[in-house]
N, C-alpha and C positions, 0 to 999 in steps of 0.2 A: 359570479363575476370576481370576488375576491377570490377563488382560486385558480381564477385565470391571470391574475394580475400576481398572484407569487409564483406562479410557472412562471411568468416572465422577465420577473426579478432574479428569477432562479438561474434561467438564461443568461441572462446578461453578468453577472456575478462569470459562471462557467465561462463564456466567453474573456471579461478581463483576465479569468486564469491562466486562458490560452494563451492569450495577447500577451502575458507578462513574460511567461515561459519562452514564448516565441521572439520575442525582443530579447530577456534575456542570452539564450544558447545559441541564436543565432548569429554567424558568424559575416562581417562584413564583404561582399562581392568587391572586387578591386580589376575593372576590366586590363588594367595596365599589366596582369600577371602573364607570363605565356600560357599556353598549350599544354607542354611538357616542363612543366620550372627544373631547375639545376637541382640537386639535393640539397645544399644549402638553402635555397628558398624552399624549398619544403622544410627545412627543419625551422625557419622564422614561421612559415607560415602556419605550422602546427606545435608550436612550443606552446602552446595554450592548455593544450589538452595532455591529460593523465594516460599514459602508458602502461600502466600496473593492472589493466584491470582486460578481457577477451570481447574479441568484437564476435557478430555474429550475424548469419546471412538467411535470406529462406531456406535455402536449400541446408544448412546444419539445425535449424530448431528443431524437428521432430527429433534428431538421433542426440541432439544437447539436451533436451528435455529428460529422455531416457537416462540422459550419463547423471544428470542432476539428480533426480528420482533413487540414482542408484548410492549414489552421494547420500541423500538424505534418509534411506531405510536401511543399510548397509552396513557404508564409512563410516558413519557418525556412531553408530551402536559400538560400531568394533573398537574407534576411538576412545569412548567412555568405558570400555572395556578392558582397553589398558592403559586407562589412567587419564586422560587426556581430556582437555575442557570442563571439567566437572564444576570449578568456579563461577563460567556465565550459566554451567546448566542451574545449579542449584539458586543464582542471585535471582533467575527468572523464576523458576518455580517457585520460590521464595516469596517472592514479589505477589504472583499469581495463589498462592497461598492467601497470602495475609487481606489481599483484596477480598478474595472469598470471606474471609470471618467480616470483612465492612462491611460487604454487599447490603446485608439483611438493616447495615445504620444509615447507610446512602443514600440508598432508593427512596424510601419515603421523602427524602426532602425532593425529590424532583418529582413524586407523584403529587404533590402541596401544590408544586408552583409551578404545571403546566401550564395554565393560563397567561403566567407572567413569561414564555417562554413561547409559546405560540408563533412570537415573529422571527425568533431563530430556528425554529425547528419548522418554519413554513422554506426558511431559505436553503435547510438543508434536507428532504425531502428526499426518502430512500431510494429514490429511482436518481432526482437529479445529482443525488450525492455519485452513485454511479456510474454518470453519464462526468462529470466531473476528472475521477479517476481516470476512466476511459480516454478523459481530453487530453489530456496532457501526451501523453505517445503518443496520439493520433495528430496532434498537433506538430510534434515534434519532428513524426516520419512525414507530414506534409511537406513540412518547410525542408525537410531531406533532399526532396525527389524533386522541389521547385528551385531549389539551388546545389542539387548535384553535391551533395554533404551525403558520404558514404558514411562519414562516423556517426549523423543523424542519426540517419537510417539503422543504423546499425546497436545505437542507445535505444532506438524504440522498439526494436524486436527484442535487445534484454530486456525492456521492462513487461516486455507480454511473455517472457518466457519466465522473467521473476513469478512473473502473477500467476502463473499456469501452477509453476514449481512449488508455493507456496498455498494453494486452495488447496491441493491433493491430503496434505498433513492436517490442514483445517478442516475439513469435511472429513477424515479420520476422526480426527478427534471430537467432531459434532455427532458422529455415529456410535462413537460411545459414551459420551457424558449425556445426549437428549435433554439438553437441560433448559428448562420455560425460561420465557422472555419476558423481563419487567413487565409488560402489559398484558398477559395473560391471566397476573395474579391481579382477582377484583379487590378494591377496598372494600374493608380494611384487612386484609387479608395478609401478614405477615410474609415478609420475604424469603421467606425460609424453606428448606426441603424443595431446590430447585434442580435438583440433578435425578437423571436417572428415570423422565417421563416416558413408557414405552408409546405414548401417543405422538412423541413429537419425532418427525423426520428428518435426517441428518442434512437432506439436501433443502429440508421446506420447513421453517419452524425452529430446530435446534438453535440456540441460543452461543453458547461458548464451544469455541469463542466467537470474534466477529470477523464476518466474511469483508466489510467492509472495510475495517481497520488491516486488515493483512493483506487486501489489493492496494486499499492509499500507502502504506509505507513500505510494500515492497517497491511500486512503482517510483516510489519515492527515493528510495536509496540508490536505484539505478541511475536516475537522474543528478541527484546530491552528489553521488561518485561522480559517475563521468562527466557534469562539468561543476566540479568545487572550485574550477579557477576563476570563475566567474560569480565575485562576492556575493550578490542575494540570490541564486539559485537555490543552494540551498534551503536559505531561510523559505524562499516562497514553495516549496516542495513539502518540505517537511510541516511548515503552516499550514500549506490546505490539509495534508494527511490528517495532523493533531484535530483539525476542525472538525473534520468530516469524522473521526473518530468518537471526539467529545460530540458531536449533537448522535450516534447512537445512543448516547446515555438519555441525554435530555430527553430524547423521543420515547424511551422507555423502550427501545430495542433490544440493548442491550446491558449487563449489568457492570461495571467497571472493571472485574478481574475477565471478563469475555475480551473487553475492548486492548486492555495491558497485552493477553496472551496472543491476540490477534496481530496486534502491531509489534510486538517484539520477534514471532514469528517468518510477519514479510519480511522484517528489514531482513532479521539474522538468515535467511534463507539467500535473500537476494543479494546481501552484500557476500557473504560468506560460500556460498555455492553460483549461484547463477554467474558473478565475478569474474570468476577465481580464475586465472590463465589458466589454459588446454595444453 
């Protein structure tokens, strides 16, 4: 029975996310507009929205995907190649470094005080954490298609091409690190020597980084951009992302340089490639 009652907590939570996003980004119906408005009324009526970033339709995702893909194992090598970005690469690697030497001081405090974390980690629940993520585009492309908002529509298919763009690299790099997940190791069993299990599967198991942290803040960044003129968008994007990141930790999913490299991954993929004008 209690865990039918934080399924439904879980729900309802996912839903306010919806409902905020959807209030949020959507834009006011005004029946007094014409048909065909003058170009002037199109530019009042769209001065809201950011120009700087590529819209995108069914029929271009598969061949965008491809061009991203090609962007991401390619352009970017060749970039670092001669000379170019080496600053964000090394501040992240850095970063994801240094988390690794914590990992093994971290962990144990959050395997102590499972107990005391039970009701966060009941509301964040791997599946509904994913069904969460999931909402937010599917909410987004709803309200698209029920008020004729092509630039809806058009945010939510970036942010499933973010998400697409951004697994690929992820599940690379879970096929090579195999690395155990907080809760595999029993007490009292030190956190240590967690890389390199040939038993764990890149698509089933592998740990770092997090699958879940690089779907919430790619989707997130897609969103954040294309409507930042819209004051708490952001915040509430990038909030759920952080949440749904930090309770992998809490749940013993994952270990904190998994969740860093996971979510610096979406964004940097989705802001930086998925974006980037055609």
């Amino acid at each position: 029975m209690m865990r039918y009652i934080g399924t439904f907590r879980n729900l309802v939570l996912a839903s306010f996310a919806i409902g905020f996003v959807y209030q949020a980004t959507a834009q006011p119906s005004d029946p007094s507009l014409p048909d065909n408005p003058d170009p002037a009324s199109s530019v009042s009526v769209r001065s809201d929205r950011p120009t700087d970033t590529r819209d995108a339709t069914w029929r271009s995702f598969v061949p965008d995907f491809f061009h991203d893909q090609k962007g991401i194992w390619i352009a970017y090598p060749g970039h670092l190649a001669r000379g170019h970005y080496w600053i964000p690469t090394l501040a992240v690697a850095g970063v994801t470094a240094g988390l690794i030497v914590a990992d093994p001081h971290i962990m144990p405090y959050f395997r102590s005080h499972q107990g005391n974390l039970d009701d966060t980690n009941d509301v964040f629940d791997p599946n509904i954490s994913t069904a969460m993520i999931i909402a937010v585009p599917a909410s987004i492309m709803a309200s698209g298609y029920i008020r004729h908002d092509e630039y809806a529509v058009s945010t939510a298919l970036l942010s499933g091409e973010a998400y697409a763009d951004s697994i690929i690299p992820n599940l690379a790099i879970k096929a090579i690190t195999r690395r155990e997940r907080p809760a595999d190791i029993p007490y009292p069993q030190p956190f240590t020597n967690t890389f390199f299990n040939p038993n764990k599967s890149a698509l089933k198991g592998s740990s770092f980084p997090s699958g879940h942290a690089t779907g919430a803040f790619s989707v997130a960044a897609v969103v954040a951009t294309r409507y930042r003129n819209h004051k708490w968008v952001p915040w509430a994007v990038y909030g759920l992302a952080t949440a749904v990141s930090v309770s992998r930790v809490t749940t013993l999913a994952h270990f904190p340089s998994d969740v860093f490299l996971g979510g610096a991954t979406g964004y940097i993929i989705a802001r930086y490639q998925t974006l980037q004008p055609r």
